[in-house]
N, C-alpha and C positions, 0 to 999 in steps of 0.2 A: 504494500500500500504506500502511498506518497499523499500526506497529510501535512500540507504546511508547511515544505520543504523536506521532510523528516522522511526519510525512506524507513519503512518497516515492514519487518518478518515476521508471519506466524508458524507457529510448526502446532501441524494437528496432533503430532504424537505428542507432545510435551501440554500442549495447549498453552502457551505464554508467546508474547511476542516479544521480539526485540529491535531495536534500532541501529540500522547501518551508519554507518561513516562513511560517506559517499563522498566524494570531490572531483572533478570537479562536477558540478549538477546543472539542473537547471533554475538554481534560484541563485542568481548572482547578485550583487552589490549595486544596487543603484543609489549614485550621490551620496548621500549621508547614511541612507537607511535604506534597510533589506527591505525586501519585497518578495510571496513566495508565490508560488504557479497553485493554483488551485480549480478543480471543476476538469484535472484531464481524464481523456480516456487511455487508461492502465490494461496491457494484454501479454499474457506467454508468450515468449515464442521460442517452440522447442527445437526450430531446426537450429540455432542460433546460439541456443542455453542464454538470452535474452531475454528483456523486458521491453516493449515497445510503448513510448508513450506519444501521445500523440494531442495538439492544440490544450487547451486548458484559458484561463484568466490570473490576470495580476503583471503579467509580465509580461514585454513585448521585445522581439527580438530582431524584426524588422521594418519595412517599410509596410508591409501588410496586415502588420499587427498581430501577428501569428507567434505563438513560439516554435511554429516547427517539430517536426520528427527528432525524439529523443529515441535510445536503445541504452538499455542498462544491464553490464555485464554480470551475473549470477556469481562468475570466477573470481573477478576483479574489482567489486564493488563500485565501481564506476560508470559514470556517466559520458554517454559519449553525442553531441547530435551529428546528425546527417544533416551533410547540405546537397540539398537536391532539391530537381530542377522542378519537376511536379507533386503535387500530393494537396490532402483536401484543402480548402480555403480555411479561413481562420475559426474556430468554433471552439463553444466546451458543453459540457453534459452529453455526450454523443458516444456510448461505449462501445468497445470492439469487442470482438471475439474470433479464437481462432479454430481453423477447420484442418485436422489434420489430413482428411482426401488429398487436398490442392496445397496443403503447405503455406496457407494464406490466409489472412486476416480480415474481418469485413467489418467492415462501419457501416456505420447509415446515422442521417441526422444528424441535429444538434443545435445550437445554440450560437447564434452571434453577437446577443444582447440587445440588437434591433431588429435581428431577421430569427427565422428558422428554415434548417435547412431540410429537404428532402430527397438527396445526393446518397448515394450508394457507392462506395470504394472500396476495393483490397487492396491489400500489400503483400505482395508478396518477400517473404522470409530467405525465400534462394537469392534473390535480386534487392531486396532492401528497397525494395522501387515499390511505387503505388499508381493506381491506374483507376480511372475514375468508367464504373460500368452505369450501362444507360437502358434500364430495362424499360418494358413498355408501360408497367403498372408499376406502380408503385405506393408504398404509406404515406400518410399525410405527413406534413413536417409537422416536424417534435423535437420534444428533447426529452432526458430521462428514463428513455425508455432501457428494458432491457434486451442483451439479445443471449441468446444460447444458444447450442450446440446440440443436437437429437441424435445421439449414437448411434441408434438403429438407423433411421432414413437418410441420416448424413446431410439432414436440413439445419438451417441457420431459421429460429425461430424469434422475433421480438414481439414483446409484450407491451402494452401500456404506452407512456410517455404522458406528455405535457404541454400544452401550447398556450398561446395570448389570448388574454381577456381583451372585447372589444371597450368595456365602460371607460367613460371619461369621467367620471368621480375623483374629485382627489382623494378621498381615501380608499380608492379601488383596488382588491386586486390584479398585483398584472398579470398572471397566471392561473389556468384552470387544466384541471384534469380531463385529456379528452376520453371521450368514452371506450372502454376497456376494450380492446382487439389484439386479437392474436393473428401474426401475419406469417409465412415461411418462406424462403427464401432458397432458390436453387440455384447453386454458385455455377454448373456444370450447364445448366441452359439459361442462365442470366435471368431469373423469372421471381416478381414475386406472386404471390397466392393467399388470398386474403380465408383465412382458417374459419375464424368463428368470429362478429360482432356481438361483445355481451351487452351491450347497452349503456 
């Protein structure tokens, strides 16, 4: 987990976690006072013995206001980013998950703090590269949501999420829960498939 800056480990045999000493990371020094990356999407990745982090809030790293592709060594306790040439636009709340068929990683969504997205992307783990796929259906933008992985069918499943309130209220929520849906996702024909609407 990365809460705050603080890289942390659980082990489920012991059940305690503990805190890494990372350096160099992704929460650098800015001016006077620190600053840490918060809201990224955290993923394995086993081809690698990797961590893949990807966009988050609080800190900006370039002209786009992205932090960019980070990979965190499991060996070496350190942080490393990638710089490269494409990969998704700027977002946080947008989690990944990885598919062991393809060796690749899949986002969908997220959060730009004025927009929401509804973008589908892998990464692939052999190539470190990311490729922005363009199916014909797709989930509504969100954020929050969850995705998983279905051993058996070898679907990428996401759950739920969260999108903008229309009210102009100053005391309004700016977020609502959209109504609960389960979507699946087939990496191998680039397809989503809307499962079940529960209302």
């Amino acid at each position: 987990a990365l809460v705050c800056g603080r890289v942390l480990v659980y082990s489920p045999k012991a059940r305690t976690w503990e805190e890494l000493r990372a350096q160099p990371g992704p929460m650098p020094e800015v001016g006077s006072s620190k600053t840490s990356l918060n809201w990224s999407a955290l993923c394995a990745d086993p081809v690698n013995r990797e961590l893949v982090l990807f966009g988050g809030g609080g800190v900006v790293y370039n002209e786009s206001g992205s932090p960019g592709t980070w990979v965190f060594s499991t060996e070496t306790s350190t942080w490393r980013k990638l710089d490269l040439q494409v990969e998704p636009s700027p977002r946080a709340l947008s989690p990944m998950v990885f598919d062991p068929a393809s060796r690749k990683i899949v986002l969908f969504g997220g959060e730009r703090l004025d927009q929401l997205h509804a973008d589908t992307w892998l990464y692939d783990c052999a190539t470190r590269t990311w490729e922005e796929r363009k199916p014909a259906v797709s989930p509504s933008p969100r954020y929050g949501h969850a995705l998983l992985r279905l051993p058996k069918s070898g679907r990428i499943v996401l759950l739920g999420g969260k999108t903008y309130t229309s009210s102009t209220s100053y005391m309004a929520n700016l977020y609502r829960r959209l109504p609960f849906e389960m979507w699946s996702y087939n990496i191998a024909a680039n397809s989503w498939s809307l499962i079940k609407n529960y209302g």
